[in-house]
N, C-alpha and C positions, 0 to 999 in steps of 0.2 A: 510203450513204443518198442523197447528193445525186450520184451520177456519172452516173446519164441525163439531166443537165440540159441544154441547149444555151440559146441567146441566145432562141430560140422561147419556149423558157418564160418566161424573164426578161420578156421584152416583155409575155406574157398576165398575168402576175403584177402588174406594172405598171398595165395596163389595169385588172383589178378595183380597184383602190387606189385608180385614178383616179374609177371609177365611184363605189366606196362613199363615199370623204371629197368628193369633188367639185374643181374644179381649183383652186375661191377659195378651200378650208380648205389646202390644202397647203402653200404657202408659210407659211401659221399653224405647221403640225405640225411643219415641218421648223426653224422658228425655235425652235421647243418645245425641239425633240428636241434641239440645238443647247446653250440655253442648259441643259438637264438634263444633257449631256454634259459643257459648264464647268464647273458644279456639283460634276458628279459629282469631275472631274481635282482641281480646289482642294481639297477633303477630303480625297481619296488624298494628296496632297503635304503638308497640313496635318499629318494622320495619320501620314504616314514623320517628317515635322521632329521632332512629339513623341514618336515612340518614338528617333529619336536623342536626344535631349535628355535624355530619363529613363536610356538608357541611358550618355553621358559623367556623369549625375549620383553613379549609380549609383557606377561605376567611381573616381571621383573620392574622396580620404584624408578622412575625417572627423577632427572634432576629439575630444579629450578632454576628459573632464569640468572639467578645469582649465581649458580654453578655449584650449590649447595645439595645436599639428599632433604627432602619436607621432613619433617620430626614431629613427632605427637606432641602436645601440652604436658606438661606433669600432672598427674592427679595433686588436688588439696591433700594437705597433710590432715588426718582425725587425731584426736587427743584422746587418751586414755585415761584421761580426767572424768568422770560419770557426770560429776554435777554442771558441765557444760554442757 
């Protein structure tokens, strides 16, 4: 879509942008564009933290009704006796 572009085009592309917004709103738009971008990255991060969070909670042993943690059985003890 974009492979017959050269720097020619860049520059005319340029140019209109410059004409439409004007040269004293640009430094505005690009501080815009800037701080909507920090915005934007702090959510994204915010967003990864809480879906770890939910998922170690997740994963994490609930208690029992008794207010207790559940506990495994002991294995039987074996004997190092042979003839048993």
């Amino acid at each position: 879509m974009f492979q017959g572009l050269t720097g020619w085009h860049l520059l005319v592309v340029l140019a209109v942008i410059l004409l439409l917004f004007g040269a004293a709103k640009l430094p505005a738009l690009a501080k815009s564009m800037g701080q909507s971008a920090r915005v934007f990255k702090s959510e994204m991060k915010e967003m990864k933290r809480d879906d770890e969070i939910s998922a170690s909670s997740a994963e994490a042993p609930r208690a029992t009704d008794a207010g207790t943690t559940p506990t495994a059985a002991p294995e039987p003890r074996r004997s190092n006796d042979p003839t048993v």
